[in-house]
N, C-alpha and C positions, 0 to 999 in steps of 0.2 A: 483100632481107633475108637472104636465103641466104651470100651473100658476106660478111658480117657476124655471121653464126654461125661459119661457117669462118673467120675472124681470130681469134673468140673462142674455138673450139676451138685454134686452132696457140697463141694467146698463155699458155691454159691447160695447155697442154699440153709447152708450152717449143717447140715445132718451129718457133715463127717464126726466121727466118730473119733472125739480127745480124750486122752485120758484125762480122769478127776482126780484133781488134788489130793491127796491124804494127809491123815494127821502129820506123820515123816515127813512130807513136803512142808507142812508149815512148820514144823518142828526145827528143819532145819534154814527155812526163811527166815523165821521170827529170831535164831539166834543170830544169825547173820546181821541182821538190822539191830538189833539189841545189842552186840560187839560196836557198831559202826555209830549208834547214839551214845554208848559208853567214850568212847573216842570224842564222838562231838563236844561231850563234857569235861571231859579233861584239858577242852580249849577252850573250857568256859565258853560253849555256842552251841548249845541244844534249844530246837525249835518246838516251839506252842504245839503246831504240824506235826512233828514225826510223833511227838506226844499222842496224841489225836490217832493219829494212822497206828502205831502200838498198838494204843487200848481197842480200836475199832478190830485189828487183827484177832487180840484176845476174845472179843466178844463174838467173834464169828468162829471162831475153832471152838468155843465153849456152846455155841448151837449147830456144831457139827457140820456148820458152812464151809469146808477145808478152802474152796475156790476161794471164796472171799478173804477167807483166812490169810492166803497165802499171797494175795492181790494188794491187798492192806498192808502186810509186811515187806513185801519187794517195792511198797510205794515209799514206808516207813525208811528203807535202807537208803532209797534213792536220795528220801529230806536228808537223812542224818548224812551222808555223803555231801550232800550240795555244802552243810553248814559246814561241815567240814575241810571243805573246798574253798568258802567264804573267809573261815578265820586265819586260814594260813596264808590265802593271797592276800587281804587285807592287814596281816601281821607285816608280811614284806612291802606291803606297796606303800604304806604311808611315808620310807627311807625315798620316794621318789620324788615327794612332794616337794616343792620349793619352800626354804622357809626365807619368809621376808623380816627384813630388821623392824 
């Protein structure tokens, strides 16, 4: 039981021990998000935002912030996702609309 107090004291207390990001992790975040904003555009719906989250990803792997790095880009995939989520429901839903004479 002792051993299990001390997990929950280090998890409570932040000291557990994560592994850090590396360049490979953002390496392969940042393509993932950069696939997923290439898609947003080809539906004509790429956001201000995931623009923003890119370049912030770039700028924090370029100061050796991998965490950051890698934080910025899984937020980046998340926008490029939504918008991409946006323009295909909104490509279908306007057929729901009522159109009045």
């Amino acid at each position: 039981m002792r051993t299990g107090c001390a997990m929950a004291a280090a998890i409570l207390t932040g000291s557990a021990a994560l592994a850090a990001s590396t360049e490979t992790d953002f390496k392969a975040a940042y393509a993932a998000a950069d696939a997923a904003e290439k898609q947003a555009g080809l539906l004509h719906n790429q956001w201000l935002a995931t623009e923003a989250a890119l370049a912030e990803a770039k700028k924090a792997a370029e100061n050796s912030d991998f965490d950051q790095a890698v934080a910025a880009a899984k937020e980046a995939e998340a926008l490029a996702k939504a918008s991409i989520f946006q323009a295909t429901s909104e490509k279908a839903a306007w057929k729901d609309l009522e159109i009045r004479p």
